[in-house]
TORGU-532249 format. One record per residue (C-alpha): residue number from 1; residue in three letters; chain; x, y negated, z. Coordinates in steps of 0.001 Angstrom, whole numbers, plus 524288, in hexadecimal, padded with zeros to 5 digits. Example, Ala and Ser with C-alpha at 12.3 -4.5 7.8 and 13.67 -1.06 7.14 Angstrom:
+-----+--------+--------+-------+-------+-------+
: num : residu : chaine :  east : north :    up :
+-----+--------+--------+-------+-------+-------+
:   1 :    ALA :      A : 8300C : 81194 : 81E78 :
:   2 :    SER :      A : 83566 : 80424 : 81BE4 :
+-----+--------+--------+-------+-------+-------+
//
This chain:
+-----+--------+--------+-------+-------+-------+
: num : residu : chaine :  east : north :    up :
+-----+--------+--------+-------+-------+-------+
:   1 :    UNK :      A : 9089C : 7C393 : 83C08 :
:   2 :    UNK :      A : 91425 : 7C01F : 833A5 :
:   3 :    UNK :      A : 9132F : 7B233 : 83023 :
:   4 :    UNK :      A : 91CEA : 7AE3B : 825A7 :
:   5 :    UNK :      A : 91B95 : 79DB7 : 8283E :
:   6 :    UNK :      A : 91A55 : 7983B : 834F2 :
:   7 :    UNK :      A : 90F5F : 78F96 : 83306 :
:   8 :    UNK :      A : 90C6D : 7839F : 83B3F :
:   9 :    UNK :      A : 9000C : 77D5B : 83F5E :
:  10 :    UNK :      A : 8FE73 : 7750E : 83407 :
:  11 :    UNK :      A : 9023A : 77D88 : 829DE :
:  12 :    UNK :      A : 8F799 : 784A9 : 8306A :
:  13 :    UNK :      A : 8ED14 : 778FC : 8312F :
:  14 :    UNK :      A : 8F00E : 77705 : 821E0 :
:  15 :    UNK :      A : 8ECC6 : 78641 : 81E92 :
:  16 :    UNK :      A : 8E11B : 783E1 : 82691 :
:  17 :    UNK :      A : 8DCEF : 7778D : 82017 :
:  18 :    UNK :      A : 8E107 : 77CF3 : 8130F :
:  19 :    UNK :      A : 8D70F : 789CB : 814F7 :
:  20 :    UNK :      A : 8CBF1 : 782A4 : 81738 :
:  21 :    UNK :      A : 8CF8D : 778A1 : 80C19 :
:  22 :    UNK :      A : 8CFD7 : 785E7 : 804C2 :
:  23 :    UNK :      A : 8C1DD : 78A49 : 80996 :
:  24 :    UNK :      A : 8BB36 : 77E5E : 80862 :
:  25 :    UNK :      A : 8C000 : 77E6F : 7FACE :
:  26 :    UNK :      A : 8BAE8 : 78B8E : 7F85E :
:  27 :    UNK :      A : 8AD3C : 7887A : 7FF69 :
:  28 :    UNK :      A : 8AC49 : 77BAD : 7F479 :
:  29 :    UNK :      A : 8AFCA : 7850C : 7EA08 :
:  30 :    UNK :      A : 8A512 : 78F16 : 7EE73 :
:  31 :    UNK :      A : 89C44 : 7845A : 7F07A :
:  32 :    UNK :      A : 89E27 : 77DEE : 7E1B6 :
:  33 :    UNK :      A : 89D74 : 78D9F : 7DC84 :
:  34 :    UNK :      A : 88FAD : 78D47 : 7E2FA :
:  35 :    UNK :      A : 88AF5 : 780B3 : 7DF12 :
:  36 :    UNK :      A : 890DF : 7849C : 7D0AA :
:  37 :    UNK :      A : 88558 : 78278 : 7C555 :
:  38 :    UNK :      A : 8882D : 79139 : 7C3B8 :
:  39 :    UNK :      A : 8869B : 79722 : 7D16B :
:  40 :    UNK :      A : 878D2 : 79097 : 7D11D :
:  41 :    UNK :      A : 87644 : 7960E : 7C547 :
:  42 :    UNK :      A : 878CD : 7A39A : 7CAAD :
:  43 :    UNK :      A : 871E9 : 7A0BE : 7D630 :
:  44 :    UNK :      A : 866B1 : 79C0B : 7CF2C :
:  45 :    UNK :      A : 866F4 : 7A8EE : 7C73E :
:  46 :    UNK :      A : 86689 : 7B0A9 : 7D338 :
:  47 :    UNK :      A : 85B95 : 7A8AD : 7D8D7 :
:  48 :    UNK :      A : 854A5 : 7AB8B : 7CA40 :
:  49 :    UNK :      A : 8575C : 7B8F7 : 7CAD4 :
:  50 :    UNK :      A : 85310 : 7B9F8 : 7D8C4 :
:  51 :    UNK :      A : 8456D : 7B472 : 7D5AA :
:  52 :    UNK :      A : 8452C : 7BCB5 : 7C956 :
:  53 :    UNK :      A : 846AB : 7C896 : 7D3E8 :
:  54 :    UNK :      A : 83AF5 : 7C469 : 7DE45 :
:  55 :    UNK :      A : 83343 : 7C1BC : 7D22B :
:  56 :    UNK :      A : 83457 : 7CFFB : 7CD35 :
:  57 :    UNK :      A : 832FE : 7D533 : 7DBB4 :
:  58 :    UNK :      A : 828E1 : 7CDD4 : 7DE58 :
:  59 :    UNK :      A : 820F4 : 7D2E0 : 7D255 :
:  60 :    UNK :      A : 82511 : 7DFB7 : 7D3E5 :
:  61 :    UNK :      A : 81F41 : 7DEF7 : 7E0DD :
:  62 :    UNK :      A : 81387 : 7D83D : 7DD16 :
:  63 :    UNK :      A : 8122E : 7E2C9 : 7D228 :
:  64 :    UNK :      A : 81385 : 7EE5B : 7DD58 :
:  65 :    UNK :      A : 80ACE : 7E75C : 7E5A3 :
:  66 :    UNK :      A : 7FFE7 : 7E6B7 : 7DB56 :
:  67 :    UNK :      A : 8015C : 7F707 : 7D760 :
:  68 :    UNK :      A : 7FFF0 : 7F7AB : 7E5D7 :
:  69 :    UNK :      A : 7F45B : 7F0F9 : 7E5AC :
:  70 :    UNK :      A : 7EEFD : 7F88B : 7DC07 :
:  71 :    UNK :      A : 7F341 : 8047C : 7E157 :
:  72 :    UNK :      A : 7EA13 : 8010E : 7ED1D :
:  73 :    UNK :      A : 7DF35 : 7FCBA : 7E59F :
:  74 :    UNK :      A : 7DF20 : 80892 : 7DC59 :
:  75 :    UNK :      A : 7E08C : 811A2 : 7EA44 :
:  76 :    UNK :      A : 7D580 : 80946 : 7F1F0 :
:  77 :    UNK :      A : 7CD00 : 80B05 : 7E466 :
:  78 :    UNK :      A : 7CF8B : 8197E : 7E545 :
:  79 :    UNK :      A : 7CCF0 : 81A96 : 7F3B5 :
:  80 :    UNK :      A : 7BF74 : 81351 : 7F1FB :
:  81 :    UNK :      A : 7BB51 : 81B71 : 7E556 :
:  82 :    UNK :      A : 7BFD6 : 82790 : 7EEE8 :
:  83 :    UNK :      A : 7B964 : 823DD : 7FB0B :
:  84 :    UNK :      A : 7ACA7 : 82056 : 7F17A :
:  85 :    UNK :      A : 7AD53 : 82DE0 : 7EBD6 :
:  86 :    UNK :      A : 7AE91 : 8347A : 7F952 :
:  87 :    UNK :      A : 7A382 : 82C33 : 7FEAA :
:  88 :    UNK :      A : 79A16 : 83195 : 7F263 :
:  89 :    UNK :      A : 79F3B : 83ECE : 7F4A9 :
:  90 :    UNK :      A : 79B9F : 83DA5 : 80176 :
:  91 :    UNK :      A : 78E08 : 83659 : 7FEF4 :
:  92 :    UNK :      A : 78B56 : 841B2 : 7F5AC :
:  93 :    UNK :      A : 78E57 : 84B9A : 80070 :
:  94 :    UNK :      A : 78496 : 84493 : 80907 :
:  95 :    UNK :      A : 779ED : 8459E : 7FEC0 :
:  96 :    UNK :      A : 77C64 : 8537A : 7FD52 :
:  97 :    UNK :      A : 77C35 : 85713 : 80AD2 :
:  98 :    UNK :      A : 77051 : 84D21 : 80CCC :
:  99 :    UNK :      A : 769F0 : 856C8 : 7FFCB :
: 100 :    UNK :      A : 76DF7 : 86249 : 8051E :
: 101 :    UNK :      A : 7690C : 86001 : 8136C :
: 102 :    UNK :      A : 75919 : 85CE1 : 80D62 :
: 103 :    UNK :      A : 75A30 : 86780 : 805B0 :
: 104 :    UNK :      A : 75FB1 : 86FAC : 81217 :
: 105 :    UNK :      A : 751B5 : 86911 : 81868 :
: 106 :    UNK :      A : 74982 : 86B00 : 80EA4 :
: 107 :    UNK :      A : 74CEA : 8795C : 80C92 :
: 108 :    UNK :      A : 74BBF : 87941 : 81CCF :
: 109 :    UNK :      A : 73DFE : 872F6 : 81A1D :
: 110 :    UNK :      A : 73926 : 87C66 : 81048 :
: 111 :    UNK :      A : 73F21 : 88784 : 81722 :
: 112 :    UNK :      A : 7379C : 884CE : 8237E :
: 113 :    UNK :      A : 72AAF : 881B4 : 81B69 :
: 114 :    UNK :      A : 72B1F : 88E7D : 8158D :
: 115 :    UNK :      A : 72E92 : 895A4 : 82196 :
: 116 :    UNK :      A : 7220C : 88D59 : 82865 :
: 117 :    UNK :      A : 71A02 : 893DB : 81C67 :
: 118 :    UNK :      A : 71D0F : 89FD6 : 81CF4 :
: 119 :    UNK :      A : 71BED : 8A0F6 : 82BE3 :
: 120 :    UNK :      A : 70D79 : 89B8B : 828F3 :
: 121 :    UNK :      A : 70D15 : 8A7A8 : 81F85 :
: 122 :    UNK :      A : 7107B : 8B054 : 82979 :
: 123 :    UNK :      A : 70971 : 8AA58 : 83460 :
: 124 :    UNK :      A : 6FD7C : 8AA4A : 82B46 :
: 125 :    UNK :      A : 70052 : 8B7AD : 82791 :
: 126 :    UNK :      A : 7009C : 8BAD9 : 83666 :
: 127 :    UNK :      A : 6F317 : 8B3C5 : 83863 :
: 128 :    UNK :      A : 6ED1D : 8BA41 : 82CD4 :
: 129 :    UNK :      A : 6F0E3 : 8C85A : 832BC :
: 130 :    UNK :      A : 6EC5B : 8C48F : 8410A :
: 131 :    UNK :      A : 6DE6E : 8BED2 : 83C23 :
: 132 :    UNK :      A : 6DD3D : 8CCB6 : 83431 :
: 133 :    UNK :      A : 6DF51 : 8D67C : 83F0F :
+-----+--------+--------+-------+-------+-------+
//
């Protein structure tokens, strides 16, 4: 280090003491700038425009939240009209099958009478032919 004064212990206490004269002078100046009518109006404009922003956020969400809910009602209203359909569908089925299963009987029923008459035809038939020999 080339040093072009030879400084002494005092001339180095008064650079010291001058320094922080210098940045205590600076920290009142920053502090006067901040206190100044208009830094607070800036930061009041911030702060505005700030509550201006949640404001819009929050109705934006408030507004997505809602379509949402819709959404979901409009989907659970289709589900139950879906579910409803499927359940007469399947009610309907029932009633068929339950139709189609007496008819099935009754034809059984009717099949079996007529097979019971005509083997009393027969059999009668048979009796007829015995009791004439």
């Amino acid at each position: 280090m080339n040093r072009s004064k030879n400084t002494g212990f005092a001339d180095r206490l008064s650079a010291a003491a001058d320094a922080k004269k210098a940045q205590l002078e600076r920290a009142a100046r920053a502090r006067s700038a901040a206190e100044s009518p208009a830094a607070v109006e800036r930061r009041a404009a911030r702060e505005a425009v700030r509550v201006a922003r949640d404001a819009r956020i929050a109705e934006r969400t408030a507004t997505k939240l809602a379509i949402e809910a819709q959404q979901a009602a409009a989907l659970a209203a289709a589900q139950a009209t879906e579910a409803a359909a499927r359940e007469a569908a399947l009610r309907a089925e029932q009633a068929r099958n339950m139709q189609f299963a007496e008819r099935t009987a009754r034809e059984a029923t009717m099949e079996e009478e007529r097979q019971a008459a005509r083997d009393a035809r027969y059999a009668a038939r048979k009796a007829r032919k015995r009791k004439g020999r």
